[in-house]
C-alpha positions in Angstrom: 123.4 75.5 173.8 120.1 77.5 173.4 122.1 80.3 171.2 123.6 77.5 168.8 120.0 76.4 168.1 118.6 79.6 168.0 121.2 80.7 165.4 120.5 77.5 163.3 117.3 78.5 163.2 117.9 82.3 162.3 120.3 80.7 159.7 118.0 78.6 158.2 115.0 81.3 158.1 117.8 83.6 156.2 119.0 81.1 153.8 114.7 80.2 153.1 114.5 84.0 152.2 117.7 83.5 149.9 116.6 80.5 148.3 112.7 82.5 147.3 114.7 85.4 146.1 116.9 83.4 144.1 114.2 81.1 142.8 112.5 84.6 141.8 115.9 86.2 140.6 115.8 82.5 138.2 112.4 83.4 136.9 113.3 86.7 136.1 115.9 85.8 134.3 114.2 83.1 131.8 112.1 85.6 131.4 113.8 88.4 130.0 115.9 86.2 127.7 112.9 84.5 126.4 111.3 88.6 125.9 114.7 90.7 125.3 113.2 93.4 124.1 110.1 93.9 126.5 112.3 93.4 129.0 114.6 96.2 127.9 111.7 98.6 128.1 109.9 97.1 130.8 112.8 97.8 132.9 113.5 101.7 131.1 110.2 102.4 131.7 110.1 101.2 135.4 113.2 103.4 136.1 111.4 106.3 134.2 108.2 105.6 136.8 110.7 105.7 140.1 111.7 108.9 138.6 108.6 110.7 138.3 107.1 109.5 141.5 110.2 110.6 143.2 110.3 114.0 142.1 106.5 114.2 143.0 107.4 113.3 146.4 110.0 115.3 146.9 108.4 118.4 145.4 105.7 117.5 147.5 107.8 116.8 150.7 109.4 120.3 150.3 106.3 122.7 150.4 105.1 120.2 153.3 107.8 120.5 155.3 109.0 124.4 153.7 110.1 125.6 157.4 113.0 123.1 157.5 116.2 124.1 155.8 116.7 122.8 152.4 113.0 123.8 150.7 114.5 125.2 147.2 117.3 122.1 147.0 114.5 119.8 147.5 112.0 121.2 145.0 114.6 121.9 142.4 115.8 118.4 142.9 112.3 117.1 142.8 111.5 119.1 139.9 114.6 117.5 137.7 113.6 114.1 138.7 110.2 114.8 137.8 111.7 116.4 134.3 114.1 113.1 134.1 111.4 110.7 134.9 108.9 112.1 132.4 111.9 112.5 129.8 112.6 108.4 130.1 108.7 107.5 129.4 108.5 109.8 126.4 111.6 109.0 125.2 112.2 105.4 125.7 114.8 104.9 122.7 117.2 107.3 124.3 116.7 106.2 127.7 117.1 102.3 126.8 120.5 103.6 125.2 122.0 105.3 128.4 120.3 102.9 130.1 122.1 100.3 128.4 125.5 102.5 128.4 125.0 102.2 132.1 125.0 98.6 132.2 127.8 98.1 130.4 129.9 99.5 133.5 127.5 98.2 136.0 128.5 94.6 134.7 131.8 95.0 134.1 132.3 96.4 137.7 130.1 93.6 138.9 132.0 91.6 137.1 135.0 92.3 138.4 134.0 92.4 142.2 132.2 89.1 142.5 135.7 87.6 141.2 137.4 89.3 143.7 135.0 88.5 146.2 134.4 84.6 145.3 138.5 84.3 146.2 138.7 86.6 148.6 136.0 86.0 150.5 135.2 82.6 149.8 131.7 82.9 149.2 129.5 79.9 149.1 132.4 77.9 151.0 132.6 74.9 148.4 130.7 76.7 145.7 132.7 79.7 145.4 133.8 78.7 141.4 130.0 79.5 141.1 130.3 82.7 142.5 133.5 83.1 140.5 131.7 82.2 136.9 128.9 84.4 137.6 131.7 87.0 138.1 133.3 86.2 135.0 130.1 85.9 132.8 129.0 89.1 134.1 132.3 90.8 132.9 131.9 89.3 129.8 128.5 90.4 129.3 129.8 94.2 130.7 132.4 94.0 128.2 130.0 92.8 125.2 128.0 95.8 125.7 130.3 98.3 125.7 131.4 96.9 122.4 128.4 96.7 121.0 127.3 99.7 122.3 124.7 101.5 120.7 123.8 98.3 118.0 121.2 96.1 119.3 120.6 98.0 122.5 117.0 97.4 122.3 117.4 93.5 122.8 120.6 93.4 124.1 119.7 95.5 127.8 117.0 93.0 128.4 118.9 89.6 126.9 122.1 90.9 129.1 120.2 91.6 132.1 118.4 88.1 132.4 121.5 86.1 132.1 123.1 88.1 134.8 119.8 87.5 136.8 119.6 84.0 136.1 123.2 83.4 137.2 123.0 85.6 140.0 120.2 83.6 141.0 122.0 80.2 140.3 124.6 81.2 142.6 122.7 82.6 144.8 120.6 79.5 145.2 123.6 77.0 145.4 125.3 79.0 148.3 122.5 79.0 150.3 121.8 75.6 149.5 125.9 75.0 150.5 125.2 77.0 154.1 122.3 74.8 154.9 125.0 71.9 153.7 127.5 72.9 156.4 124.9 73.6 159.0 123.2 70.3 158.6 126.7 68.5 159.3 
């Protein structure tokens, strides 16, 4: 009896941290539809910062620990990310136009697994058609990008990437609010 409440409580405590991320994921969203093309370069520009601080890390990690196998793959590693990070920042057009090559397949493989997954898997119990129409809306989006691809790519990235968030976070947010459904009865 102790381990059923315990897990009810360890259930609920998880589905609290789903229900803020989703709530955030929601926010998120609004916001880069309502600011499409900040958005686009917000989020070029953040993956141009990971980049750079990466390969600083890692070029710093290999002289730090130069002893250890692997020195030269690390700092030449480090050194392209470095290259690669400072090449997004300086060069945002470009990189929002891979960038936004990229998410054409992300979303389209997205797509295609959250379907699979909301029949398979029934996830979200009763609200799996939500989890099945973010698939499909993601797909959609995936394919609109590709077909678009490179017109529009400075609003489109960031317009495309808050749906998705806002109906990942949707669904998200009713599963977790189907869970605590279930575990309340």
């Amino acid at each position: 009896m102790t381990t059923d409440f315990q897990s009810d409580i360890d259930i609920k405590k998880s589905t609290s941290w789903v229900i803020a991320l989703s709530i955030a994921l929601i926010i998120l969203g609004i916001v880069s539809i309502i600011l499409p093309a900040f958005a686009s370069a917000f989020f070029t520009s953040f993956i141009g910062w990971i980049a750079l601080i990466s390969g600083i890390v890692m070029i710093v990690q290999s002289f730090m620990s130069k002893p250890v196998r692997g020195f030269w793959l690390n700092l030449i590693v480090g050194i392209f990310y470095a290259i690669a990070g400072v090449y997004i920042l300086f060069n945002l057009g470009a990189a929002i136009l891979a960038l936004t090559f990229a998410f054409g397949i992300l979303f389209v493989v997205e797509g295609v697994y959250t379907i699979i997954m909301a029949f398979t898997n029934k996830a979200g119990h009763s609200m799996s058609w939500l989890v099945a129409l973010n698939g499909i809306i993601t797909l959609i989006l995936g394919i609109m990008v590709l077909n678009r691809f490179p017109f529009s790519a400075i609003w489109l990235i960031g317009l495309y990437v808050g749906i998705s968030l806002l109906m990942s976070g949707i669904s998200l947010l009713a599963s977790a609010l189907a869970i605590r459904k279930v575990m309340a009865a």
